[in-house]
C-alpha positions as CSV (number, residue, x, y, z in Angstrom):
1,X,13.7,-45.0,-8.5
2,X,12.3,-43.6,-11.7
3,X,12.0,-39.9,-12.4
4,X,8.5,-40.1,-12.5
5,X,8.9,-41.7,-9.2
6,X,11.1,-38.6,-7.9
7,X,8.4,-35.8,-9.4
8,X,5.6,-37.7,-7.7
9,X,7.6,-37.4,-4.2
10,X,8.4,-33.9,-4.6
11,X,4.4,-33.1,-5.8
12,X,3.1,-35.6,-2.7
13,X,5.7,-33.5,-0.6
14,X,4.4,-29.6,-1.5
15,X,0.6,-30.8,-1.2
16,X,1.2,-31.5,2.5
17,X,2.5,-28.5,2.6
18,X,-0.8,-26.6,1.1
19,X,-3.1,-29.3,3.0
20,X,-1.5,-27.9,6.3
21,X,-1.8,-24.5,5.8
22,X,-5.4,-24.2,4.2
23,X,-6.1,-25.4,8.1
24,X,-7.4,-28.8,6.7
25,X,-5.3,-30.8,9.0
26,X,-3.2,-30.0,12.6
27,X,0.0,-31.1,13.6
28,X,1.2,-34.4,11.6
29,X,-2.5,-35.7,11.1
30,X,-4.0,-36.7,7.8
31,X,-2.5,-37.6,4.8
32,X,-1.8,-37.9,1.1
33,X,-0.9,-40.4,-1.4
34,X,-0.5,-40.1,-5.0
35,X,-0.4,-43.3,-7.6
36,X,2.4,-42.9,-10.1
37,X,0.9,-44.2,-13.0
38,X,1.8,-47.0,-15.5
39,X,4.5,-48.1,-12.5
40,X,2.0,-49.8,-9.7
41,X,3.9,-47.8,-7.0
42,X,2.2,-45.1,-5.0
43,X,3.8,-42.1,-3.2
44,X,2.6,-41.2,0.4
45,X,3.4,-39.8,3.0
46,X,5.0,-40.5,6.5
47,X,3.7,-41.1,9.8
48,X,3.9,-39.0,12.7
49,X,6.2,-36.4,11.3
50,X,5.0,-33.0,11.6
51,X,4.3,-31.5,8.2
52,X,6.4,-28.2,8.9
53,X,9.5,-30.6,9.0
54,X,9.0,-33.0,6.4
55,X,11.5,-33.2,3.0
56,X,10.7,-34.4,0.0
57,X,13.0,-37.5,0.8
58,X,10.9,-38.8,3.4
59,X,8.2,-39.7,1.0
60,X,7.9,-43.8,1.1
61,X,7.1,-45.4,-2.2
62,X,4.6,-48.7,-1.7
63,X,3.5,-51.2,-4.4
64,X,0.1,-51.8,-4.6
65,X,-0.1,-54.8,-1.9
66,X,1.4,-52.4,0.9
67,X,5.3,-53.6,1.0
68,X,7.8,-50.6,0.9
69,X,9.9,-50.1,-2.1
70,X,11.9,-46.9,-1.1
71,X,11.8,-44.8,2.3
72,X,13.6,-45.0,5.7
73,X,10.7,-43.8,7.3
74,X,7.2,-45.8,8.3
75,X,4.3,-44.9,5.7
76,X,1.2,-43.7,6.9
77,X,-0.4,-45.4,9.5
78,X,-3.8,-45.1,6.9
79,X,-1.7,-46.9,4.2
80,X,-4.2,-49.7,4.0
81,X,-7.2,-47.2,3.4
82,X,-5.2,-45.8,0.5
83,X,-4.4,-49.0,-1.0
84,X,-7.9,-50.2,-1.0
85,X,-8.8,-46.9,-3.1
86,X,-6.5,-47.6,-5.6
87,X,-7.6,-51.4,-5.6
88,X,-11.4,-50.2,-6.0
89,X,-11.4,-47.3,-8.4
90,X,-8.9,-47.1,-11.4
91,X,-9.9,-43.9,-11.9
92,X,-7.6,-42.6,-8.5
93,X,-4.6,-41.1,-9.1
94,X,-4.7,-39.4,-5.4
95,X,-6.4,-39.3,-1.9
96,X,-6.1,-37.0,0.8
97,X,-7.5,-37.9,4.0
98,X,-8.0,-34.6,6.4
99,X,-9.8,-33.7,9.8
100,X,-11.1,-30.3,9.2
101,X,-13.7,-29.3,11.7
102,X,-17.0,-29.0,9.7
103,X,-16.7,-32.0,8.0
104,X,-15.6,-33.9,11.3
105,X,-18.6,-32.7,12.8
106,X,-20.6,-34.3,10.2
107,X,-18.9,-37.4,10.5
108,X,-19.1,-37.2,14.7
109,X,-22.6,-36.7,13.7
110,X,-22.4,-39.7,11.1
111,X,-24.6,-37.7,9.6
112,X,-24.3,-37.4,5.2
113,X,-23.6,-34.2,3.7
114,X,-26.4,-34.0,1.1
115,X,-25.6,-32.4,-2.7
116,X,-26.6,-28.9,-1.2
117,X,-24.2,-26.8,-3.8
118,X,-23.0,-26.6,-7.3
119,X,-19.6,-27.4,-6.7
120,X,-20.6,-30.3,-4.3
121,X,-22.1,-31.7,-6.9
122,X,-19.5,-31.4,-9.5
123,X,-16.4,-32.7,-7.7
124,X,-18.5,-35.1,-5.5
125,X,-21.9,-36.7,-7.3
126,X,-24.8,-37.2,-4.8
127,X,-23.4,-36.3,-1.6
128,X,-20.8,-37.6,0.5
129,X,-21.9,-40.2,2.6
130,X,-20.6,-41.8,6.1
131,X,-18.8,-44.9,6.4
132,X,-19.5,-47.3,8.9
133,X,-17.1,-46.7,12.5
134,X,-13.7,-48.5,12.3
135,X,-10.8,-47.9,14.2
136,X,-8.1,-45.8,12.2
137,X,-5.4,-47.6,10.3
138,X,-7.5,-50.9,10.4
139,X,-9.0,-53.0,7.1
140,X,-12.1,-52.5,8.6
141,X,-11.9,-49.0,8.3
142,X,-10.4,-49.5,4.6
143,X,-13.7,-51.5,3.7
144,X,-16.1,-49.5,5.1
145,X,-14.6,-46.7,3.4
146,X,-14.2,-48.1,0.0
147,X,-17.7,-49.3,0.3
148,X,-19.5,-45.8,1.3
149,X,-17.1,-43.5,-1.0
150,X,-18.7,-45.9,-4.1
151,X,-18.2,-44.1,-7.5
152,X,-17.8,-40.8,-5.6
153,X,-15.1,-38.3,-5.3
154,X,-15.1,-38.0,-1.4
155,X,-16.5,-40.2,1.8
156,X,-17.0,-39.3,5.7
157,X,-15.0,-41.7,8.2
158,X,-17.1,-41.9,11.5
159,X,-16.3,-39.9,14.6
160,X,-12.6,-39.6,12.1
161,X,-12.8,-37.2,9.6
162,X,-12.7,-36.6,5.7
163,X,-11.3,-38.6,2.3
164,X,-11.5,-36.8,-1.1
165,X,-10.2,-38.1,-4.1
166,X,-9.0,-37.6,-7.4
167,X,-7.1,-37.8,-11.0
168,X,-4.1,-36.1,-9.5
169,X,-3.7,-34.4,-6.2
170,X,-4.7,-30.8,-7.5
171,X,-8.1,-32.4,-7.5
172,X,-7.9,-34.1,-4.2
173,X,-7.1,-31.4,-2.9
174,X,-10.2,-29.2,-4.1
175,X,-12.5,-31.8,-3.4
176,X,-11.6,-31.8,0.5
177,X,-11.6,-27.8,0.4
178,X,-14.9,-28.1,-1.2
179,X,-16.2,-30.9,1.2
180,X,-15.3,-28.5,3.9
181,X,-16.9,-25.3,2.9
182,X,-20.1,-26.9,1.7
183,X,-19.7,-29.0,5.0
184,X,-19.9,-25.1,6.9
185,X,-22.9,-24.0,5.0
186,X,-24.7,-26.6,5.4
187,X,-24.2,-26.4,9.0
188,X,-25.1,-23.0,9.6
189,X,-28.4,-23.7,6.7
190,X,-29.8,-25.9,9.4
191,X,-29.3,-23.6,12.1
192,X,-31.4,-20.7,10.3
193,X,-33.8,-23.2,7.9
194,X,-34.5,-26.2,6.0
195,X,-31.7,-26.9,3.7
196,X,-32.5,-27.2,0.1
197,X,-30.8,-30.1,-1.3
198,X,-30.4,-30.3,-5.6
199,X,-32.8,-32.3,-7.0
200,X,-31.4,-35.9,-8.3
201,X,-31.5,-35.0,-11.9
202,X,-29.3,-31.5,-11.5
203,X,-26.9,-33.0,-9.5
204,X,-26.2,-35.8,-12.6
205,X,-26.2,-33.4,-14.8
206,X,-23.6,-31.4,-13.3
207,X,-21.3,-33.9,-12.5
208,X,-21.5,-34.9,-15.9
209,X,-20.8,-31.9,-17.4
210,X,-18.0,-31.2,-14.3
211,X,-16.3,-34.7,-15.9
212,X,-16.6,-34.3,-19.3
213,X,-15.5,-30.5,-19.4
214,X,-14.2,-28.6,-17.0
215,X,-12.2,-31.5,-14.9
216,X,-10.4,-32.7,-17.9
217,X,-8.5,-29.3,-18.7
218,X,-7.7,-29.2,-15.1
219,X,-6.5,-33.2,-15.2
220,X,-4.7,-31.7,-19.0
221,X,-3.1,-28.4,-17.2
222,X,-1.7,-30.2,-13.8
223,X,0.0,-33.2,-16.1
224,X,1.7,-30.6,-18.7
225,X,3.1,-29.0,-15.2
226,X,4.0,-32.5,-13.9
227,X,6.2,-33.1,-17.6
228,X,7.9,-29.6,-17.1
């Protein structure tokens, strides 16, 4: 493998390690993948090993139709979900798929989480939406959550959990922290009132400006620390 290759399965590698403990995910559920660019190979990680005992080794390297190119061990059971991520938005680098609890509930709920905050509507556009039931690991589920996720930067699997995505993992992983939180408030907003969601035109206009400004030092800072 290349040496971008290697740096990819070490970065894949430490960002389970954060997703696990930020409480985003228990035991070995959820998952990451990264897209190595320029190679058509992505980085992702294993199934069922618990993330307190995974190595950096046990990353498996796919091409972009799903066969293995590198690893002993059996990629993510959600491979196929990935893949059609990749396939459907050039602009992925990364996913991470996570079950934290107030997002779940929405999705249990299948019901959308609504642009309710700034930062939701940065990272994520006009609120993250819930894709149709599938069973977990299926193509069905892959469809139905390439087709609700859209141009967005995150997407609700029914009675499942959370998928945020990004230009590199740093992202991916904000975007499911931020799903999360704004997943809480919005929770406890419609226990105590009406929640007030950003009208149409702000939420553009932030995510613009998130895109064009403040995203792409963030996407300049995280590859000069991938070179180093």
């Amino acid at each position: 493998m290349t040496v971008a290759v290697e740096k990819y399965k070490e970065q894949v590698y430490k960002m389970s390690l954060r997703m696990a403990t930020s409480g985003l995910v228990t035991g070995s559920w959820g998952n990451i993948s990264a897209r190595v660019p320029r190679e058509e190979l992505v980085v992702i990680t294993p199934s069922g090993i618990p993330y307190a005992n995974l190595q950096a080794r046990d990353m498996v390297v796919l091409d972009l139709d799903g066969r293995v190119v590198e690893g002993e061990k059996r990629p993510s059971t959600e491979f196929m979900l990935h893949l059609a991520i990749y396939h459907a938005r050039p602009d992925v680098y990364a996913v991470m798929h996570t079950h934290s609890v107030f997002a779940s509930a929405l999705a249990v709920a299948r019901k959308p989480l609504p642009p309710i905050l700034e930062d939701l509507a940065q990272t994520v556009g006009n609120g993250v939406a819930v894709a149709s039931y599938a069973r977990a690991g299926t193509e069905e589920l892959a469809r139905a959550a390439v087709e609700a996720l859209g141009d967005r930067g995150a997407v609700l699997l029914a009675n499942h959990g959370v998928v945020g995505v990004g230009r590199n993992l740093e992202e991916a992983f904000m975007v499911c922290q931020i799903v999360e939180k704004s997943a809480k408030v919005y929770v406890w907003a419609d226990l105590v009132g009406q929640p007030a969601i950003l009208p149409a035109e702000e939420v553009e206009a932030l995510r613009s400006s998130y895109l064009q400004g403040y995203s792409l030092a963030m996407v300049r800072n995280f590859s000069l620390n991938e070179r180093q």
